[in-house]
C-alpha distance (Angstrom), angle and dihedral (degrees) to the residues before:
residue distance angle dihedral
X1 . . .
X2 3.62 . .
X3 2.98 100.7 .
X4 3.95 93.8 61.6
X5 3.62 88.3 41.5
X6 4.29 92.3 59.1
X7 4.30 81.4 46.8
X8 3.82 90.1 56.3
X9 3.72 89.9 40.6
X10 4.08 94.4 54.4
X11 3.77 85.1 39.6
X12 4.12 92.1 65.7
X13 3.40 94.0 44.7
X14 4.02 93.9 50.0
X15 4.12 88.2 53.9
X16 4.49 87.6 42.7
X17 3.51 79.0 59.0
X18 3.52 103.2 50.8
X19 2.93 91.6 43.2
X20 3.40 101.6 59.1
X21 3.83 97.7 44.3
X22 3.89 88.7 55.9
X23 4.17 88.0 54.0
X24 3.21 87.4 54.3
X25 3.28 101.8 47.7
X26 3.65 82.5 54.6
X27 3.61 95.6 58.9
X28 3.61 99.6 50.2
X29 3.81 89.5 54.5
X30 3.87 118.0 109.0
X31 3.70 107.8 -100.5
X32 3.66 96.7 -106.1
X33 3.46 98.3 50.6
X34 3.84 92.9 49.8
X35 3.86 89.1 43.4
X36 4.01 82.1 58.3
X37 3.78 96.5 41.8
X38 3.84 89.2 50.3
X39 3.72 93.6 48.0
X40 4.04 90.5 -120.8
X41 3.78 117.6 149.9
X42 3.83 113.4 -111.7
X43 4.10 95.8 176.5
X44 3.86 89.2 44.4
X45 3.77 121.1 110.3
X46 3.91 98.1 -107.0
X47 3.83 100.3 59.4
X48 3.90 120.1 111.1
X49 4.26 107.1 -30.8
X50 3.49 83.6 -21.4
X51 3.96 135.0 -75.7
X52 3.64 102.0 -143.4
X53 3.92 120.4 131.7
X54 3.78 94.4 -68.7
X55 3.72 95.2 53.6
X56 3.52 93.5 54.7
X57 3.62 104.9 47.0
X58 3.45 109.1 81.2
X59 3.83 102.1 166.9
X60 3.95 126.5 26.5
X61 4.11 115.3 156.4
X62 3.76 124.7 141.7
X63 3.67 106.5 -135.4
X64 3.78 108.6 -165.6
X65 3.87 118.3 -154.2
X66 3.85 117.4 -22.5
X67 3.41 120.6 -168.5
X68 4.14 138.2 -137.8
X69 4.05 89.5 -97.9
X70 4.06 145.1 24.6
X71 3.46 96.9 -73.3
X72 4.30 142.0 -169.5
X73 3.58 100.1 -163.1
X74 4.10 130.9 53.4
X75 4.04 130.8 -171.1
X76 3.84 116.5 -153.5
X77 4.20 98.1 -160.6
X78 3.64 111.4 -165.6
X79 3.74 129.8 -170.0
X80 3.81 117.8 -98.0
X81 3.45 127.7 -119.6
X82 4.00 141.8 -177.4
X83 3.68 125.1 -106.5
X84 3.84 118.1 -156.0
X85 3.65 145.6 134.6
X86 3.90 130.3 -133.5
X87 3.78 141.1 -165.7
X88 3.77 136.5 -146.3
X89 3.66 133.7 173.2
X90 2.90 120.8 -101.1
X91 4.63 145.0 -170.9
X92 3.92 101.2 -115.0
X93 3.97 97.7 178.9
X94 3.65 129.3 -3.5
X95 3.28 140.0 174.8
X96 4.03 132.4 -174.3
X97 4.10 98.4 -139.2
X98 3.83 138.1 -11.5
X99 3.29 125.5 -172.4
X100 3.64 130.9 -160.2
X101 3.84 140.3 169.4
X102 4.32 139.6 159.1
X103 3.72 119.4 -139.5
X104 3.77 117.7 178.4
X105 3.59 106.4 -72.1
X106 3.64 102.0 0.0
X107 4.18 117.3 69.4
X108 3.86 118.4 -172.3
X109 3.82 115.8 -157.5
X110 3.49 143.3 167.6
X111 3.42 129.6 -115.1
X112 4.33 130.5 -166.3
X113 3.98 133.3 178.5
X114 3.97 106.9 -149.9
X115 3.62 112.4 -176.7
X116 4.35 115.6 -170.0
X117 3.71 133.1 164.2
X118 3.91 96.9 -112.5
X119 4.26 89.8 -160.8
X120 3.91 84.7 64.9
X121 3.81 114.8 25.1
X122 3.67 119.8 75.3
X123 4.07 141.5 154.9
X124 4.04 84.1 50.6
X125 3.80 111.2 -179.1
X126 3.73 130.5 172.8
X127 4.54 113.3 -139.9
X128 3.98 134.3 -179.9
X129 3.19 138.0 154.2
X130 4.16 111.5 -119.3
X131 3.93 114.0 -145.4
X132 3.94 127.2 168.2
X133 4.06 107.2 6.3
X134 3.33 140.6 165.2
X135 3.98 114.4 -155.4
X136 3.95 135.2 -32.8
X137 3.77 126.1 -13.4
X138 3.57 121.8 -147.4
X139 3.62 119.2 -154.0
X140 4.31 119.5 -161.0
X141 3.68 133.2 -152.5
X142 3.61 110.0 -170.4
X143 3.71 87.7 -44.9
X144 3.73 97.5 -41.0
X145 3.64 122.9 115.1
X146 4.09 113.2 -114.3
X147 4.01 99.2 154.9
X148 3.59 127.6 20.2
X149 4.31 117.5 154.9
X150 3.57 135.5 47.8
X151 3.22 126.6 -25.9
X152 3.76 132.6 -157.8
X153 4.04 140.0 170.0
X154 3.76 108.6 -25.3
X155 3.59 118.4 -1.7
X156 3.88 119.1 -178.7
X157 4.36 114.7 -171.8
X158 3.49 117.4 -173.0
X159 3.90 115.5 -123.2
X160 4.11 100.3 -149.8
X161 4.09 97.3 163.1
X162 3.94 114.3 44.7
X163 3.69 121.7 143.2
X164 4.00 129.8 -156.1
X165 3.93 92.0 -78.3
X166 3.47 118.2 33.9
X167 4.05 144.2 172.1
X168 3.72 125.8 -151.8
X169 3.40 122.5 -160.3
X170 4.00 138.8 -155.3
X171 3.98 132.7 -170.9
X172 3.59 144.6 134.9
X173 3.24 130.4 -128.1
X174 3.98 124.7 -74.0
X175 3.54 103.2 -107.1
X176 4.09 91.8 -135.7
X177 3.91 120.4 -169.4
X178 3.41 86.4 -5.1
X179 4.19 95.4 90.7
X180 3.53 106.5 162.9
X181 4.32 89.8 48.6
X182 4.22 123.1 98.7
X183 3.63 118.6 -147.8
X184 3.49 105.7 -154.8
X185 3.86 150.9 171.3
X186 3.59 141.0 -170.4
X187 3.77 122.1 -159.7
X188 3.46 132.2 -161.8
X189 4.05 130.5 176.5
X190 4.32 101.8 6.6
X191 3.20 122.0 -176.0
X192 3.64 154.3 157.4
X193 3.36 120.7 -151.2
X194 3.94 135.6 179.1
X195 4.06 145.1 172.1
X196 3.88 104.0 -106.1
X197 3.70 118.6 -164.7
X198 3.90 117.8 -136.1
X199 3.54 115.8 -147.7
X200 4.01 100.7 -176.3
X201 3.44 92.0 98.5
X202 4.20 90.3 57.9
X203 3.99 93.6 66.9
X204 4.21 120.4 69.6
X205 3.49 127.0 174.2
X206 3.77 120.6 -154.6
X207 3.91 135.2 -178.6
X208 3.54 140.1 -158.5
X209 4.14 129.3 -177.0
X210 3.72 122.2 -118.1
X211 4.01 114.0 -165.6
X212 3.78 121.2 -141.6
X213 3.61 104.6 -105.8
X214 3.98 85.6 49.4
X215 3.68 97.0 52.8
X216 3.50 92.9 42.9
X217 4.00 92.4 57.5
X218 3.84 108.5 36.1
X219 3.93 112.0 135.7
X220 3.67 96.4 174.5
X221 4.48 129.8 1.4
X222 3.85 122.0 -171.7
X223 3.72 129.5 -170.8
X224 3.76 110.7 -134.1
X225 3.79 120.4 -164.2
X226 4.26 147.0 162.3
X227 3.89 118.7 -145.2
X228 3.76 118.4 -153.4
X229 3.82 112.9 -163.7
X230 3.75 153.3 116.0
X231 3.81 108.4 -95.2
X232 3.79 90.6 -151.8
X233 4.23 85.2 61.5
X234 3.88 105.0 31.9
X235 3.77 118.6 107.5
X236 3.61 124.3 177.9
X237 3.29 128.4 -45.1
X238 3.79 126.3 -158.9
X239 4.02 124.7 -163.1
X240 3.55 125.1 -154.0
X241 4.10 140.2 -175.1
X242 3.55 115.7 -156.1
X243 3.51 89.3 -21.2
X244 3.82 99.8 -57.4
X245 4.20 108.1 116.7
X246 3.93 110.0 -116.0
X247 4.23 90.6 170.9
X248 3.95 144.1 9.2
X249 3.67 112.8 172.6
X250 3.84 144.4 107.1
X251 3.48 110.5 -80.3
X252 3.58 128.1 -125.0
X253 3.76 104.3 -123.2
X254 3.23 119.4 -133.1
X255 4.22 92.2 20.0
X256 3.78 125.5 111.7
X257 3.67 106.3 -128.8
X258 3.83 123.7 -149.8
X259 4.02 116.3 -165.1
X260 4.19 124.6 179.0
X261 3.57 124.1 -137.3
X262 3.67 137.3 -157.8
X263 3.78 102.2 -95.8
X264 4.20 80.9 -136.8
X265 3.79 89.6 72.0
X266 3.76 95.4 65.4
X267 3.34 112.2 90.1
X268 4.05 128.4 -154.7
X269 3.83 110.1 -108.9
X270 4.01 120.8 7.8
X271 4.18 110.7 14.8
X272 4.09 119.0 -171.3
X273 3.83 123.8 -133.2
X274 3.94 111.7 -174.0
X275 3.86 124.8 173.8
X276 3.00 117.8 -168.7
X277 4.67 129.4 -176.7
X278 3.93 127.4 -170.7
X279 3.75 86.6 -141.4
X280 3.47 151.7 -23.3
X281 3.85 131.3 66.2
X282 3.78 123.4 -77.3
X283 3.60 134.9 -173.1
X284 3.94 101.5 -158.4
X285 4.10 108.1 -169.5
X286 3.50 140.8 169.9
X287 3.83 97.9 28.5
X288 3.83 117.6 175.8
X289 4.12 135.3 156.1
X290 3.59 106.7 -139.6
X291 3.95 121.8 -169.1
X292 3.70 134.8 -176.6
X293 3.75 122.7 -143.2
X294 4.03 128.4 -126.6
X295 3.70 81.6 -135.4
X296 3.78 139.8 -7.7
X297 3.97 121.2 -80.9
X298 3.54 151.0 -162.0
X299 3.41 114.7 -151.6
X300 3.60 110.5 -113.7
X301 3.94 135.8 176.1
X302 3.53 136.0 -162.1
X303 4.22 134.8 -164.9
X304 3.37 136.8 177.8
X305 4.54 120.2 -126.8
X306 3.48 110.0 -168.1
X307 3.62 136.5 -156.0
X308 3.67 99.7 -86.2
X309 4.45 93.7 30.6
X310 4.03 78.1 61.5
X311 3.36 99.9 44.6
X312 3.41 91.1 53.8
X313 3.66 101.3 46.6
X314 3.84 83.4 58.3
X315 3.74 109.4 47.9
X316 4.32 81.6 52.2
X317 3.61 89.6 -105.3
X318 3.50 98.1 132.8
X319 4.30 124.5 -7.0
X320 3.50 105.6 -140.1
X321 3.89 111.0 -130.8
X322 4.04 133.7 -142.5
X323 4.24 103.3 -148.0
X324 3.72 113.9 176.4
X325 4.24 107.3 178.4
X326 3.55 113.2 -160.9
X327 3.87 137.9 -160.9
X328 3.66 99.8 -96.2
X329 4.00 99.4 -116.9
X330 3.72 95.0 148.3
X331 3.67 95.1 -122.1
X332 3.58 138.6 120.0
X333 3.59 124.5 -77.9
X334 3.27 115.7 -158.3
X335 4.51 121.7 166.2
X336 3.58 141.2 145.1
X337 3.56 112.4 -127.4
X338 3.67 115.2 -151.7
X339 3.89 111.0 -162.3
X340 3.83 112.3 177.2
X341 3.12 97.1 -27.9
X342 3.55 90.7 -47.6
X343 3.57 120.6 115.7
X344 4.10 138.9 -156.4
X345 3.77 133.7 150.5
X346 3.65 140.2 -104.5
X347 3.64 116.2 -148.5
X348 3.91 114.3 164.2
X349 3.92 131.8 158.8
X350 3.85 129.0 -166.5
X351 3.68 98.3 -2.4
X352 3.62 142.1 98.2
X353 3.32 103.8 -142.8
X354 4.01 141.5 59.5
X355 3.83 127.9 -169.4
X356 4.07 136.1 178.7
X357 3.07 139.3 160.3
X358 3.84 116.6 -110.6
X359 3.96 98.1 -170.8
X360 4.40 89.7 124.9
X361 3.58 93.6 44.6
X362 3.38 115.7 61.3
X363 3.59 131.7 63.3
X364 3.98 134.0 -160.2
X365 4.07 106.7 -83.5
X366 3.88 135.4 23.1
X367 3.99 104.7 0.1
X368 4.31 123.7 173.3
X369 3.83 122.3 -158.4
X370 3.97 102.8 -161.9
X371 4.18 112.9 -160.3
X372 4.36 101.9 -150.6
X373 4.08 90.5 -178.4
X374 3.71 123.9 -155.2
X375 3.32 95.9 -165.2
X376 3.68 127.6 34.1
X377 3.73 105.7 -82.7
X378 4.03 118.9 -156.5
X379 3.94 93.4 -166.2
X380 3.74 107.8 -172.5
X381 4.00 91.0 -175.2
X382 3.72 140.4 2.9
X383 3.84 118.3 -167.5
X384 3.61 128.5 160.6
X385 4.32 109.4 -162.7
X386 3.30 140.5 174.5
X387 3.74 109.5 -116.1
């Protein structure tokens, strides 16, 4: 018995021991690799200060077009596109059956609310189809008389004067000295129908990008524009820039037109164009923003690496990656990318996006990528992330 006690004694202390060699094997084990041996997450959001999206994006701008040289004026083309309104017929009210009928001293009519938007519905006309009657049918308008005699098979009745809320009305006759008489109709198939105009298609919104050392430099910014149309069918047409109005006039068909704006309306990043016509149909073409510069710039860009960004790029944690997505033109892109100092090329065909990695480049504190282009560059985003 003691004997197999003493074994089960030198037993525990051989598996302490192991035990405590592997923890500290553990400890002595760079803290990514023990993070990974432990299962812990090292890319979740919880790890040192956090290393959630905003940790690892050091570097998002949206540059707009850059051009081949230093430059004091910028255009801003933008596709064109058609204005124009359309109109389709359309069932305003129906109803399957009505019936209605007058007894002596009991009259049962019929009663409808029809609502319209009298600036866009026209031709309005009331139909039915009149079965089994007994005498006249009167038909109301808000109180005004539109039908009032017999009615057989398909009747149509034009409906020239309806406002925004309206009530229709349907009786007989009274049947009057005539006691023991019904007036009486059936109804099958009512409707009113009318040609409604649809005005979505008269309202486009546009944008354009504007990069930060551009915004932060414009002296003077026009809008320059062509208007296709028929001058016998153009209405007015109003022009706006992130929703402040710059124009609201008839065109002159056929004329380029050429409006300023306040340089204060142009906003860094995404800016809104919306035109917008009460009716007619326009062709609007060759639409650019141009803007001219207080002084000439190169398009520079500056983020910040911090201790523990750095320290992560170099213990292979993360790489941090240079993405520049492009409007995809189909033509060459060709840049010299100066990083620090640093510089390396871009030279990209038929694609609309470019990626490197960075990793050698930057350093911990203030860093600057600077794009010298080549070739006009329309650079919808530049981000630089840790990934």
């Amino acid at each position: 018995m003691i004997g197999r006690k003493g074994q089960a004694g030198g037993a525990a202390v051989l598996v302490a021991a192991i035990v405590g060699l592997m923890l500290l094997y553990i400890l002595f084990l760079p803290p990514d690799e023990r993070a990974a041996l432990l299962g812990e997450n090292t890319t979740g959001p919880n790890v040192s200060k956090g290393i959630g999206e905003d940790a690892r994006t050091l570097l998002l701008e949206k540059p707009g077009t850059l051009f081949k040289s230093s430059q004091d004026e910028f255009e801003h083309h933008i596709n064109s596109f058609n204005l124009f309104a359309k109109s389709e017929d359309r069932i305003i009210k129906s109803a399957e059956s009505i019936y209605i009928e007058s007894t002596r001293g009991n009259i049962k009519r019929k009663s409808m609310a029809v609502s319209i938007d009298p600036s866009k519905t026209s031709n309005l006309q009331m139909s039915f189809d009149a079965k089994a009657h007994n005498g006249r049918l009167i038909v109301k308008v808000n109180d005004d008389e539109v039908f009032n005699g017999e009615a057989k098979g398909q009747v149509v009745v034009k409906l020239d004067k309806l406002n925004e809320d309206n009530v229709i009305e349907m009786m007989t006759e009274e049947v009057g000295f005539q006691f023991w008489q019904k007036n009486f109709y059936e109804i099958r198939d009512f409707k009113i129908t009318g040609t409604v105009k649809i005005l979505e298609n008269l309202e486009s919104k546009q944008s354009f990008i504007i990069g930060g050392e551009e915004a932060n430099n414009i002296e003077r910014a026009s809008l320059i524009y062509f208007v296709d149309c028929k001058p016998s069918d153009s209405g007015t047409l109003k022009v706006y820039l992130n929703d402040a109005q710059l124009i609201s006039n008839v065109p002159d068909c056929g004329s380029p037109v050429k409006i300023e704006a306040d340089p204060a309306l142009i906003a860094r990043g995404q800016n809104t164009l919306r035109f917008a016509a009460d009716q007619g149909s326009f062709l609007v073409d060759q639409v650019f923003v141009k803007t001219r510069l207080k002084e000439p710039v190169e398009p520079v860009y500056f983020f910040e690496v911090n201790a523990t960004q750095f320290s992560w790029v170099k213990n292979n944690t993360f790489d941090a990656i240079l993405r520049m997505k492009f409007v995809d033109d189909k033509e060459e892109k060709r840049a010299e990318l100066n990083i620090n100092n640093l510089k390396t090329f871009m030279d990209t065909k038929r694609t609309a996006n470019f990626t490197k990695n960075i990793d050698s480049f930057i350093v911990e504190g203030n860093n600057f990528i600077k794009i010298v282009p080549d070739t006009q560059l329309n650079i919808i985003e530049l981000r630089i992330r840790l990934e």
